[in-house]
N, C-alpha and C positions, 0 to 999 in steps of 0.2 A: 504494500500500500504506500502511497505517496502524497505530498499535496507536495505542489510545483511550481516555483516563484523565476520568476523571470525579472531582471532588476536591470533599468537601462542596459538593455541587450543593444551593439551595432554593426552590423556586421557587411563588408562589402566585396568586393568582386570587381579587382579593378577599380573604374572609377564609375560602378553601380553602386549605389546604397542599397543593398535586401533589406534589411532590417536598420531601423532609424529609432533609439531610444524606445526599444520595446519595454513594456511592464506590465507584465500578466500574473494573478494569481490561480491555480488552478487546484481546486480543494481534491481532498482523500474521498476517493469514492464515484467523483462527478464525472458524469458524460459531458466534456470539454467541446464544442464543435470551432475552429477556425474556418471564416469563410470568409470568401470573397472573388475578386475577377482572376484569371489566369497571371500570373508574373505578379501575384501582389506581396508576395512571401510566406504564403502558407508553411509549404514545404520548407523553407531556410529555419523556419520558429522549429519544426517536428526536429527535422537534423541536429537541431541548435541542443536542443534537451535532448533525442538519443545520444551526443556525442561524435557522432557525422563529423558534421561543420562545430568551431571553435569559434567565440564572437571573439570579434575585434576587441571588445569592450563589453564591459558589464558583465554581472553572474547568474547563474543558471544553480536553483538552490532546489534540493531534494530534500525535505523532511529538517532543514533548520542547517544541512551541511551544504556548503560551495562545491560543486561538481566538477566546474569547467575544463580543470586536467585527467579528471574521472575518464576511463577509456570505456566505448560504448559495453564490452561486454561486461564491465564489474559493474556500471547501473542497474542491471537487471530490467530493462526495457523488453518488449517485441512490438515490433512494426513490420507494418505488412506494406509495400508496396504498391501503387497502380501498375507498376509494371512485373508482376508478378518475383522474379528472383528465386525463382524454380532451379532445383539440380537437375539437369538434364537425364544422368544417367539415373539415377534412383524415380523410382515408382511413386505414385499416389502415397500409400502405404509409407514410405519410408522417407518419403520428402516430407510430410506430417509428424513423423518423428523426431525428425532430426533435431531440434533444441532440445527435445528429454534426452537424448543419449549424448548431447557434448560435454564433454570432461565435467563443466561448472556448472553445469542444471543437471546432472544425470538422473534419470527415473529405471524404476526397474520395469522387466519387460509386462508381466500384469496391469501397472499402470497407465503403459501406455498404449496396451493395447483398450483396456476401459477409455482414457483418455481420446482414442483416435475412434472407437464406437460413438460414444456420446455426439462428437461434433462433426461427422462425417455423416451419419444420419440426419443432426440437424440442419445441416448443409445440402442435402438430398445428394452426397457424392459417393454414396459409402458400397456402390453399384461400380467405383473407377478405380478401388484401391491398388490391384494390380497392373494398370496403364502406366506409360511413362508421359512427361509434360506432351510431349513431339503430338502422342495420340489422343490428344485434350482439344477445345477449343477455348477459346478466350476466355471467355464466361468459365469452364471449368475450372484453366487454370487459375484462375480468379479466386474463386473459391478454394481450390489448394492450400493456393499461398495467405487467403485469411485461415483457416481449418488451421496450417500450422502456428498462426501466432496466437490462436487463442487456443490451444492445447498448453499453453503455457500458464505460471503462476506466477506474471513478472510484477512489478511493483506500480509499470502504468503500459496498457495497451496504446500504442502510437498508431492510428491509420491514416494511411495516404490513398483518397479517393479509390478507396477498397469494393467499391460496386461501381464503376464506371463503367467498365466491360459487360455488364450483365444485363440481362431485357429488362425492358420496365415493370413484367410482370414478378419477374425473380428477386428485381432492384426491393418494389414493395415488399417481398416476402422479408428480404434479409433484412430491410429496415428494423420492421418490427423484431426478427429474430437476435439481431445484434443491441437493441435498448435492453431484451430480456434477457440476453445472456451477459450484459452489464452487471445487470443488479443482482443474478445470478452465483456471480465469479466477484462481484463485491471488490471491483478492481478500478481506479479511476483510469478515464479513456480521453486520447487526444484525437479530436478525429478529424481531417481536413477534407472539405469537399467544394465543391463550387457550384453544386445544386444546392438553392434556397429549401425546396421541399427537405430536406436530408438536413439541412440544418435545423429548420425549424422542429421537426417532428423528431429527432434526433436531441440534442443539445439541451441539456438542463440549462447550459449557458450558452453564446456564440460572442466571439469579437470576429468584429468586424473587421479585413484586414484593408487596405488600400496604399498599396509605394511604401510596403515597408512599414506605415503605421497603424497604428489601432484607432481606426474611425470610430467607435464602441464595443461596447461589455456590456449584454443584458440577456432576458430571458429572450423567448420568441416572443411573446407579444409585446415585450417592452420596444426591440428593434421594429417589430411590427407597427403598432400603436403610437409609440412616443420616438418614432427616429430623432438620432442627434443634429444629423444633417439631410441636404439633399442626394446627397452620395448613399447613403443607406436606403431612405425612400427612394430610390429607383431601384436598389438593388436586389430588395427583397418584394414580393409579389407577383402574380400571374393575373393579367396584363401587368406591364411596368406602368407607376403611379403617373396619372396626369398632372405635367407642370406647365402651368402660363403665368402671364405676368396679370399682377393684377395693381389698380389703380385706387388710393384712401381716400375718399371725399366725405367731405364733413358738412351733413345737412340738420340744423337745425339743433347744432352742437352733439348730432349723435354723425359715429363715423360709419360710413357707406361704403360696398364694394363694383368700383366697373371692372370690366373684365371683358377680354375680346372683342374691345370694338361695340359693345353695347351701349344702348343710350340709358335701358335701367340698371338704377343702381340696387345692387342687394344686400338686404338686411345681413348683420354678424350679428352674431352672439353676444352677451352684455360681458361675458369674460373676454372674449376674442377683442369686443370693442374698446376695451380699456387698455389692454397691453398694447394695440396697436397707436393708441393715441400717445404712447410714449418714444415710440419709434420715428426714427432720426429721420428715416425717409417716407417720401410719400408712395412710395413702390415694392409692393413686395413681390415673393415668388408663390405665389398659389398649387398645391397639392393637392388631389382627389383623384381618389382609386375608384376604380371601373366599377365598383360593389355600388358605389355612391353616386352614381351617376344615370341617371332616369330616362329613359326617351319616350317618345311618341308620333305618330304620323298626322295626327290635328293639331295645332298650335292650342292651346287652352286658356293661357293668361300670360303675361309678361314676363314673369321668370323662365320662362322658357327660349332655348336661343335656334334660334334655326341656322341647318346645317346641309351637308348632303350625303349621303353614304360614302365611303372611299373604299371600303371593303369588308367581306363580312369574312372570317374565318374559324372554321368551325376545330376544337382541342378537345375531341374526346364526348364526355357529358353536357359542355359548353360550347359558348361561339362567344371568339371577341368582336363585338360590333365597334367598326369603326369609322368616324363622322369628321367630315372635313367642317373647319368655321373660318373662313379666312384661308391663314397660313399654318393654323392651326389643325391639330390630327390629335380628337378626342377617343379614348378607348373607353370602352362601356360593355358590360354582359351579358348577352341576351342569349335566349334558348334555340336548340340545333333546329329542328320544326321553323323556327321565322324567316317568313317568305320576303326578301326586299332584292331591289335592284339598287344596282350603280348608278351612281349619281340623284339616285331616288331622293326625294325633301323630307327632312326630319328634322323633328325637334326635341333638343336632351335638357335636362334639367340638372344642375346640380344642386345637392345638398350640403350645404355650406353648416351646416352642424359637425357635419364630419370632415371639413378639409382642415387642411394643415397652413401654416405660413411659415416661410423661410425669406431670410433677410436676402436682400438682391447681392453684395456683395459677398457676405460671406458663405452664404448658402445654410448656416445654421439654425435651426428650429428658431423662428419664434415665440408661436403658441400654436393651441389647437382646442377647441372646445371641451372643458372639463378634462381637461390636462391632468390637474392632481387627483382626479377621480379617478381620471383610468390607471396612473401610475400605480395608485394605490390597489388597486381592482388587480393589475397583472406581477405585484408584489406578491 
């Protein structure tokens, strides 16, 4: 068992910065998720703590001891690769063993044959144990190369986008199987992916990675609900969150919102309206997800903006509907059954209860309707 401190980590590559004054705590026990886009430094944090990669600067602390000269194999880690890291000539069977029989974990053969039942059936591989990698396919060996790091009893499981390879329907299965075999095995876990679904439904916690730094630290509905910035809201949810610019006008000492070139202004919330009258500028960045986003094919009353379809695409159970206003390309949810045409007239509403505001420059939150209620809600 471990909990896992990360203290201005900086580590570079040439004249790359991977990691820029990392500081992450990661408790005993916790399903740990890092996410973020491609090259943001998921993978340099996991190395950074296996012992891989050495930082530049700053320490890498295990249970209250400084690690950083620590060589990977006396931390007591296992990490499973995206890229599998399969023994070519050894089997299913004995590529799954292989960290119980090395000199400093050794198990005896009982154990490990119990140990390679257990996780090879819950793996649905336990049909390949005689094959070698060569006779696998991605997806199998996928599952291999996870099967052997959680046969182990290391101090924290480390995964590197460990279902990437796998169908969607399998990806689901092992979702759920890997939170259950967390709590199971009673091991805290690092787990890096760059699927939002996998982090959310995954991750007792996520930071947020971006260039090396830590955009946030929260649960799922905290990055969800309360983002730090606009970097986060976009980065979590299915359609990506709607951002426009939106304009504060101030009618009759209460503050109004224009928005896309409209001539009505609409009403804010009596919290939204107050924070915002303290605000330096008369411009903010407006937020609203697809959930919160209303349409119709008759205009009904004012608040609603006319648009024109720009394309409708259908994911599964859903369809992202999407509405041109301008220069503008709104996303909204509508059901697989709705019958529209291109360039067809429509009219969306939004629900300004639910948006968010971020400042034009900086791009960080400024409010959002009952802010400290939800905080508290997803506390």
């Amino acid at each position: 068992m471990a909990n896992i401190k990360l203290r201005n980590i900086t580590k570079t590559f040439g004249k790359i910065k991977a990691l820029d004054q990392v500081n992450l705590e990661i408790k005993d026990k916790e399903f740990f998720v890092l996410f973020g886009p491609a090259g943001a430094g998921k993978t340099t944090i996991l190395k950074t703590i296996a012992g891989i990669e050495f930082p530049d600067d700053g320490h890498v602390i295990f249970n209250d001891d400084i690690v950083n000269l620590v060589e990977p194999a006396k931390r007591n880690v296992s990490m499973v690769f995206e890229n599998y890291a399969l023994y070519p000539h050894l089997n299913v069977f004995d590529n799954i063993a292989s960290p119980m029989r090395s000199p400093l974990y050794k198990k005896d053969e009982e154990y490990i044959n119990k140990q390679i039942v257990k996780v090879t059936s819950t793996m649905k591989i336990d049909h390949l144990l005689e094959r070698l990698p060569s006779q696998l396919s991605n997806g199998q060996r996928q599952r291999v190369a996870l099967g052997r790091s959680l046969v182990r009893d290391p101090n924290v499981f480390l995964m590197d986008e460990p279902l990437a390879h796998l169908d969607a329907k399998l990806r689901h299965h092992m979702r759920t199987e890997l939170k259950a075999m967390q709590t199971q095995l009673d091991t805290t876990t690092i787990y890096v992916t760059h699927d939002y679904m996998e982090a959310l439904s995954l991750g007792d916690r996520i930071a947020i990675i971006n260039e090396g730094k830590i955009e946030q630290i929260g649960t799922g509905d905290e990055v969800y609900y309360t983002p730090k910035n606009l970097f986060v809201a976009k980065l979590v949810g299915e359609p990506e969150i709607n951002t426009f610019k939106g304009e504060l006008a101030e009618v009759n000492q209460k503050v109004k919102m224009k928005v896309l070139n409209q001539i009505h202004l609409f009403d804010l919330e009596l919290d939204v309206e107050q924070e915002l009258k303290k605000h330096h500028s008369q411009h903010v960045i407006v937020g609203i997800r697809g959930l919160n986003v209303s349409y119709s094919f008759v205009k009904k009353d004012d608040t609603q903006i006319e648009g024109s379809v720009y394309s409708f695409e259908p994911i599964g159970n859903k369809t992202i509907l999407i509405v041109k206003i301008g220069d503008e390309l709104i996303r909204t949810i509508a059901p697989n059954d709705l019958q529209v045409d291109i360039d067809q007239k429509i009219f969306i509403e939004f629900d300004f209860k639910n948006a968010m505001f971020f400042d034009m420059d900086t791009e960080e939150l400024l409010v959002r309707h009952n802010q400290e209620e939800i905080i508290k809600e997803v506390l």
